[in-house]
C-alpha positions as CSV (number, residue, x, y, z in Angstrom):
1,X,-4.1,7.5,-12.6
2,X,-2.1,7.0,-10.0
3,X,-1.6,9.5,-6.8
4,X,2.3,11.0,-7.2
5,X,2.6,11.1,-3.0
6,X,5.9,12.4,-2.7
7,X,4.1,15.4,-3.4
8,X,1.8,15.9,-0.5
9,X,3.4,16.6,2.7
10,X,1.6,13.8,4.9
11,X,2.0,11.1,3.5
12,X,-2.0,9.4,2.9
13,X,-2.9,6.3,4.0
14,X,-3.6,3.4,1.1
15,X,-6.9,2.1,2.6
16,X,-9.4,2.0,1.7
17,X,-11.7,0.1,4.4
18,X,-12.2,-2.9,2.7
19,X,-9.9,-5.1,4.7
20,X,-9.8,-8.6,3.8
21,X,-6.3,-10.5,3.3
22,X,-5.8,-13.2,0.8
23,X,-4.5,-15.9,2.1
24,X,-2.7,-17.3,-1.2
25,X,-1.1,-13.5,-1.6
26,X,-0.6,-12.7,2.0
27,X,-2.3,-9.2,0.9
28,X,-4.9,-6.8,1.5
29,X,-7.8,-7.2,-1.0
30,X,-8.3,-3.5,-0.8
31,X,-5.3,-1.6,-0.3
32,X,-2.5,-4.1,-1.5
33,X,-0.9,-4.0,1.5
34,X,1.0,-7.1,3.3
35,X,-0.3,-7.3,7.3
36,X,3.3,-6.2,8.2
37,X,2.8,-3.0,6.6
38,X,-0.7,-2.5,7.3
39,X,0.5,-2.6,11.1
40,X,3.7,-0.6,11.1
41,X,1.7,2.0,9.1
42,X,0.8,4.5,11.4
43,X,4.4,4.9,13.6
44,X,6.0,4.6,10.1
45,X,8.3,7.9,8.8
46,X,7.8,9.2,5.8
47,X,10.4,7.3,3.7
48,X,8.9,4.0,4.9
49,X,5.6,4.9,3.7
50,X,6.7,6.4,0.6
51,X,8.4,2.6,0.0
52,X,5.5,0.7,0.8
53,X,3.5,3.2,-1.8
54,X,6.0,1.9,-4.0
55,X,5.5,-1.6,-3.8
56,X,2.1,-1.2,-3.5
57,X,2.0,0.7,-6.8
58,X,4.1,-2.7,-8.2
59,X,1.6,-4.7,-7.0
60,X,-0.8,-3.3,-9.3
61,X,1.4,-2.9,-12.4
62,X,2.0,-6.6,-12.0
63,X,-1.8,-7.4,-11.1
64,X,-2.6,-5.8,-14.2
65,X,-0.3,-7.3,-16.5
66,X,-1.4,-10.7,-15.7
């Protein structure tokens, strides 16, 4: 199940503390994130965040599929 943030008011953080970027994906082992997003995270506004829950969520549709 995935978490539906657009309903919490602060938008949570993905990680997860298990950070570890793959070097053929360019992303986070643990939270899926690429290291541009990882590091404009935390002065990020809320829509930003929301679209890198987004494409984070992606990411795991697609990981799954395959």
């Amino acid at each position: 199940m995935m978490l539906n943030v657009t309903e919490v008011a602060e938008v949570i953080s993905p990680c997860v503390k298990l950070c570890k970027i793959d070097n053929e994906t360019g992303l986070c082992s643990g939270c899926l994130r690429t290291i541009a997003e990882i590091t404009v995270w935390s002065k990020a506004d809320r829509d930003t965040k929301l679209q890198i829950w987004k494409k984070i969520d992606e990411r795991k549709l697609h990981a799954e599929s395959n």
